[in-house]
Every structure is written in C-alpha cells, then in structure tokens.
C-alpha positions in Angstrom: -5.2 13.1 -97.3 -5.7 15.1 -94.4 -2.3 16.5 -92.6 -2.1 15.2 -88.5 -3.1 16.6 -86.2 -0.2 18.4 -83.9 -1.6 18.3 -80.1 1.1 20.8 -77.6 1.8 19.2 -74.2 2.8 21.3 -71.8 6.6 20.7 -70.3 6.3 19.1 -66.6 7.6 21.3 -64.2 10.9 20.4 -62.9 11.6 20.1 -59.1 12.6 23.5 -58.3 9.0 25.0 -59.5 7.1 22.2 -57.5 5.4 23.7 -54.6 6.6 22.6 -51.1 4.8 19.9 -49.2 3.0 21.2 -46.3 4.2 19.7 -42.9 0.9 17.9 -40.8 -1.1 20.5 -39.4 -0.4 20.7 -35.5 -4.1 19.7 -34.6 -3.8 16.3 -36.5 -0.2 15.3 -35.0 -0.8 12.9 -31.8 -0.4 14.3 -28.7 0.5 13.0 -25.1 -2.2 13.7 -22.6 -1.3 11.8 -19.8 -4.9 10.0 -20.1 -4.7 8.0 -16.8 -3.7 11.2 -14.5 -6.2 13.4 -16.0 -9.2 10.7 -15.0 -7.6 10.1 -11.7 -7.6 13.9 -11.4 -11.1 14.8 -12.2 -12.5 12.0 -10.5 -10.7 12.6 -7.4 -11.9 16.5 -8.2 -15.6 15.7 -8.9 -18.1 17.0 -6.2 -21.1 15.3 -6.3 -24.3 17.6 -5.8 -26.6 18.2 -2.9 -29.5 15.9 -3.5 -26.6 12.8 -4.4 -25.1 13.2 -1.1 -28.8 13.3 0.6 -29.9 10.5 -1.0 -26.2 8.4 0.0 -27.0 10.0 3.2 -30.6 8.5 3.5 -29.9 5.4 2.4 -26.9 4.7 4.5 -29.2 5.9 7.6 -31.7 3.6 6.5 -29.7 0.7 6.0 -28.2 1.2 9.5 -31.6 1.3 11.0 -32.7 -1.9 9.1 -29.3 -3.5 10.4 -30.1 -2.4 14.1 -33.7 -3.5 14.0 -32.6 -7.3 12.7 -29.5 -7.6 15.6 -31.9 -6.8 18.0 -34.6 -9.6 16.6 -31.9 -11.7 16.4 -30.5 -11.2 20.0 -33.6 -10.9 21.2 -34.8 -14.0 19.4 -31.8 -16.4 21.0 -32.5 -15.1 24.1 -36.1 -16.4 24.1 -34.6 -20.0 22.8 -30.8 -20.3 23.7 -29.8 -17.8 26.5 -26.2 -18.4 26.6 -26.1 -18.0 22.8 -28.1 -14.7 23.3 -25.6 -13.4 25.6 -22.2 -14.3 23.1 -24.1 -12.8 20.5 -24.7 -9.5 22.6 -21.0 -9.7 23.8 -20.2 -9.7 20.1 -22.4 -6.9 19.0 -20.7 -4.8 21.8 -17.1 -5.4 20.5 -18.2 -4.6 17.0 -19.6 -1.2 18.4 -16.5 -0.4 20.5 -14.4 -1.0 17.2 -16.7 1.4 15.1 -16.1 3.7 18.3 -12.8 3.6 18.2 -12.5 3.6 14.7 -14.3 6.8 14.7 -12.0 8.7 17.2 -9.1 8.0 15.2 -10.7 9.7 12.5 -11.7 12.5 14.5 -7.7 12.6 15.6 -6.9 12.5 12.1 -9.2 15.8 11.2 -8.1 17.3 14.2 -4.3 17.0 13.0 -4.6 18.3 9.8 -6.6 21.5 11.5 -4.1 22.2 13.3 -1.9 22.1 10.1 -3.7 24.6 8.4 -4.0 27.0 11.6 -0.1 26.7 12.2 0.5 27.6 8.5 -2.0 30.1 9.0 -0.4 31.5 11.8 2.9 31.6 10.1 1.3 33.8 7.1 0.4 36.3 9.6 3.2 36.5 11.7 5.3 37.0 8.2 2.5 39.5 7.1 2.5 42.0 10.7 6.4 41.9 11.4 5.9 41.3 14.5 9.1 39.5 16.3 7.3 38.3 19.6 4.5 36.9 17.3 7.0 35.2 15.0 8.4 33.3 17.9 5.3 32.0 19.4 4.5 30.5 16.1 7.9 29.1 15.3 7.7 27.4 19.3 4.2 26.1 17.5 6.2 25.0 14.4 8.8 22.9 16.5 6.0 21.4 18.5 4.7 19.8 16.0 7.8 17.0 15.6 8.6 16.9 19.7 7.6 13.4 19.5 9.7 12.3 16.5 13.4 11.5 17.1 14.9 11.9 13.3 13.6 15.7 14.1 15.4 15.7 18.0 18.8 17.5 16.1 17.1 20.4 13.6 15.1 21.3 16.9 18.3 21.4 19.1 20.1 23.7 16.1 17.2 25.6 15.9 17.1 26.4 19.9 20.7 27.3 19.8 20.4 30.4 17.7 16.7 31.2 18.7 17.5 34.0 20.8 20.3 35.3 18.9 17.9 36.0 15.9 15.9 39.7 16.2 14.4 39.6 12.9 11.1 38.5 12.0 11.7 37.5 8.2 15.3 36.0 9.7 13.6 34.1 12.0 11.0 32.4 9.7 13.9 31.8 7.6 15.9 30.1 9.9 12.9 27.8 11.4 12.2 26.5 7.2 16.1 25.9 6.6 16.3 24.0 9.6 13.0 21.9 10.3 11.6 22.2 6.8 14.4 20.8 4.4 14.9 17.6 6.3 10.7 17.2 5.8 10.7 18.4 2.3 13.6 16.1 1.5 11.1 12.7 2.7 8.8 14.6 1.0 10.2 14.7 -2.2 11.3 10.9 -1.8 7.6 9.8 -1.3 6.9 12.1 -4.9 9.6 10.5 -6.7 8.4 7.0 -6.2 4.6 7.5 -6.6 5.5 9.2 -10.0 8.0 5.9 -10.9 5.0 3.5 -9.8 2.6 5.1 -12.0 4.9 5.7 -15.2 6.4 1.8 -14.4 2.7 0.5 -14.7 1.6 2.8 -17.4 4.1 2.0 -19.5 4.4 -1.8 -19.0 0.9 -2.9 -18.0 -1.3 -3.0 -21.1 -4.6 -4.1 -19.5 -7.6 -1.6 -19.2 -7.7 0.7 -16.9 -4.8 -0.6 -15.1 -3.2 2.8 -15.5 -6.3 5.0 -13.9 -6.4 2.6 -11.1 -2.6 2.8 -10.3 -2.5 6.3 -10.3 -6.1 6.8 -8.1 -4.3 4.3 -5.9 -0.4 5.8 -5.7 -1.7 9.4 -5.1 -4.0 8.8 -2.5 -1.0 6.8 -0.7 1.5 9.8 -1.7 -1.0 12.2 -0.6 -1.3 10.6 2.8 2.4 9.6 3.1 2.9 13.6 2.4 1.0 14.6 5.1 2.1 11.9 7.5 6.1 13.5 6.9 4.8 17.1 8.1 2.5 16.2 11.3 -0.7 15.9 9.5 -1.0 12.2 10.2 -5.0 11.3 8.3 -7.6 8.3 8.5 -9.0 7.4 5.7 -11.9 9.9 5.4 -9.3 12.8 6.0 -7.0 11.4 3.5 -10.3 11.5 0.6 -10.6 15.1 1.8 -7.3 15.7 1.7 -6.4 14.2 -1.8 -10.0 15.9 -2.6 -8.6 19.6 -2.0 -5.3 19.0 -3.6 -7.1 17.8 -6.8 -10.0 20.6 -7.0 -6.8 22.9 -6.4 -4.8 21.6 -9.7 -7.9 21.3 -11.9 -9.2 24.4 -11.1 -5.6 26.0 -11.7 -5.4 24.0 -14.9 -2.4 22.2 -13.9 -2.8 19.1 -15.1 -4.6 20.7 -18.5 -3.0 18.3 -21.4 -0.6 20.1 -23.9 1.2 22.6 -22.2 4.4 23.3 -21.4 5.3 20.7 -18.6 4.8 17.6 -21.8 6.8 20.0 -23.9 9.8 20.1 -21.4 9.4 16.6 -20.1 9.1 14.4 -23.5 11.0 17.0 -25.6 8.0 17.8 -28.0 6.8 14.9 -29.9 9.7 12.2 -29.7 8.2 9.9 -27.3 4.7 9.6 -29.5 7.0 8.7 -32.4 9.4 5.7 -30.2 6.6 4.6 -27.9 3.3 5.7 -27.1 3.1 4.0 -24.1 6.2 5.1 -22.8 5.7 8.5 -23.6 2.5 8.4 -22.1 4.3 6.7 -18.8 6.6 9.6 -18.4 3.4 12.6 -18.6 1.4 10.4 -16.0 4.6 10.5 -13.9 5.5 14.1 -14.4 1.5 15.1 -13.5 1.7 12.8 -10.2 4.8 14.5 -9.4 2.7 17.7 -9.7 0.1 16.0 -7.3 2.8 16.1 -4.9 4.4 19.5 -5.3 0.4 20.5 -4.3 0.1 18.2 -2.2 3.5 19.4 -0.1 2.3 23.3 -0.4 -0.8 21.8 1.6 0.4 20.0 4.0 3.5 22.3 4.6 3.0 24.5 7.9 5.4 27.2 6.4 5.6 28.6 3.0 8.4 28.3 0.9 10.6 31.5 1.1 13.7 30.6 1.7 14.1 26.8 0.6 13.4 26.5 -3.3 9.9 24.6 -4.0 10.8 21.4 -6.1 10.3 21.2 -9.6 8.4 18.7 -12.2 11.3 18.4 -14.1 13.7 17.6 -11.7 11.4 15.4 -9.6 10.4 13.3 -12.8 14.5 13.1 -13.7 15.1 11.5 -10.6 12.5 9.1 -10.4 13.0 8.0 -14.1 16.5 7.2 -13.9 17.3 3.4 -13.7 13.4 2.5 -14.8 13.3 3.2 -18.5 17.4 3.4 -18.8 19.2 6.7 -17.5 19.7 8.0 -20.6 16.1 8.2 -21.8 14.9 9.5 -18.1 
C-alpha cells in the first residue's frame, strides 16, 4: 500500500503584505479640453496660404466680371424691347452700386478707426518710454478725444480736465488719464466678457447637438470681440471685425493660451471633479473660462493705454462672475 502523497501549499498572504494598488496613470484619466474653444480658436487663427487667397481672389474677380457682362445684356437687351423696363432696371442696378459704395466706406471708416487705435496706444508707449511731460499731454488730449462724442464719457473727461494742469509728472499723468477714462471702459468691457463666456458655457453645457458648441463660441466671440472694440472707440465693419478677432486669436495660439491642460482648467474646475459630476458641464465651464481669455486679449488690443495703474482682469474672477446664477452659485 503506497503511503499519500503530502503536497505543501503555500500560506496566502494576508492583507498587510499585499502590494498597493497603483492609482490610474495621469495620461489615461479624462481630461477637460475645452474642445469647442480650441476649434473656434484655431479656425479663427488659421491663415490660409498665398496661392488659396489668389485663387479666392480670381475667382471672385471673375464672377464679378461674368455678373457685369450679363446686367449689361440684360439692360441692354430690355432696352432694345421694353425701354421703360430698360430704364427701371438701370435705376435699380445704380441703387445696388451706391449700396456696395456705401457699404464699402463704412468699412473703410471701420479700418480707419481701429488705426487710429493702435497709433494712439502707440503713442502712449512712447510717451511712457521718453518721459517726456509735454509729449504725455498731447497724447492724453489724443486719449480724451477719442470719447468727445459719447455722453456716458462727458464726466471722467470733465474730472480729468480739472486736474490736468495740476499734474507735472509724466508716469502721474498717464496714471491719472487710465484711472479716470479707462476704468469706466474696462468695466463695459468686462460686462461684454462675462456674458459671451455665460452664452458659450450655457450652450455647451445644455445643447447636446453637434457642433452646436463650436458654432456658439465662433459666433459669441466675434460679437465680444466687436462689442470690445466698439466700448474703446474702435467701432469695426465686418471685414475689420474678422481681422480683428483674426489678431486676437493668432495672438493666444501662438502664446499657448488656450493650450488644453494647464493651469487655468486646474484653477477653474478644481482638478478633475467636473469630469467625474458632468462632462458636459465641466466642459461648459473651460469653454467659458477660454472665451473669457478671448476677451482679456481682446481688451489688451483694443485698449489705447496699457494697464499700469488699473489691475488687468482675471480668468478666474471673470468666469466666477459670469457663472453665478447659471449652473447654481455654489458650483460657479
């Protein structure tokens, strides 16, 4: 009779010698990117190259000369059969050129403001740069000019006349000309900010259909952008509002500021809480907190001074402000 076999099993190892469970790896957890401001962004960033523009250029030249060559067959042609018809038909062509003529001045106006923008802020860097007094308050008469015409700005330009003359300081000066004409602006400014960023958070975190998001925020910059420049004299058409949203955005993308995963979704969403309540919502509240940093570039642009004395606004606070009474105070 053969004696059993004995087989040793090893003791299982109680819970104090198990190893430790390792947390997710950071590159696997899901991260807000604020998806609908970063398209909006590059898009509104995205030059197109030289032969693209020639051959938009072309073509719209060509359609225009195909366009002119059938009016005038067409005029021409009720002439030769119904005369008083040729003539309504000419009296109409007329008032759709004067339109595109007038249409076309205003733009021109509208380049010609924000020009004069960037020569006043311009002018204000170098006066601040050479120290020069008499300088200083050429350009701050240049500053005030700019809002003679608007009433809400008739009592900061009184205040500011009272102690003109008193002041015999450059850097005093400047100082005095941004506290008193700039913080009423920058205060419009920041209201025009707030609700751009609440439209765009509302609709991304609400809306649910495709694309919806990207088109809201394309759509709510561009207006901020122009509304921004509107509040600080630079009053743009609609080609100098493209060119105007298209220096602000080359100027955030190629600072990185609206690259996804740094510190502004850190500071805004409190690391990755929102991911794990809502997705949506937590992506709401990034693509607000970038279009408020569309606007805080957007106000450094259009502003004829530079902030030195007046404190430029923040994400954080802007984003607070708008939130509050959308997704519930607390949460904003």
């Amino acid at each position: 009779m053969k004696k059993p076999v004995m087989i040793e099993i090893d003791a299982a190892p109680s819970p104090a010698e198990a190893a430790p469970i390792e947390d997710m790896p950071a590159a696997t957890e899901e991260r807000l990117e604020g998806r609908a401001m970063q398209i909006a962004t590059r898009l509104g960033a995205r030059r197109s190259s030289g032969v693209t523009r020639f051959f938009w250029r072309a073509l719209v030249a060509l359609v225009g000369f195909l366009v002119s060559v059938a009016l005038w067959r067409f005029i021409d042609g009720l002439f030769a059969t119904h005369p008083i018809l040729g003539w309504i038909g000419s009296a109409l062509v007329l008032a759709f050129a004067l339109g595109a003529l007038l249409i076309a001045g205003r733009e021109i106006a509208a380049f010609s403001r924000l020009a004069r923008l960037d020569k006043v802020h311009k002018e204000v860097s170098e006066a601040l740069a050479t120290d020069d007094l008499n300088r200083a308050r050429k350009v701050v008469n240049h500053v005030s000019g700019l809002y003679a015409a608007r009433a809400e700005m008739e009592w900061p330009r009184a205040r500011l006349k009272e102690r003109f003359d008193e002041v015999l300081d450059t850097e005093t000066l400047m100082g005095l000309a941004e506290t008193e004409l700039m913080a009423p602006l920058d205060a419009a400014a920041r209201l025009e900010i707030e609700a751009a960023a609440r439209t765009v958070a509302t609709v991304t975190a609400l809306v649910p259909l495709a694309l919806a998001d990207v088109v809201t925020a394309l759509t709510a910059n561009l207006r901020m952008i122009r509304r921004i420049a509107e509040i600080y004299g630079g009053r743009s058409g609609a080609l100098g509002s493209i060119r105007l949203a298209r220096t602000v955005m080359t100027h955030l993308v190629a600072t990185g500021a609206v690259a996804a995963g740094d510190d502004l979704i850190e500071t805004v969403t409190g690391g990755h809480l929102m991911t794990k309540i809502s997705r949506r919502f937590g992506e709401g509240v990034i693509n607000g907190a970038l279009t408020a940093r569309v606007g805080i570039a957007a106000l450094e642009v259009c502003r004829p001074m530079p902030f030195r004395r007046l404190k430029k606004p923040r994400v954080t606070n802007l984003i607070g402000r708008s939130l509050t009474g959308v997704f519930g105070k607390k949460e904003a």
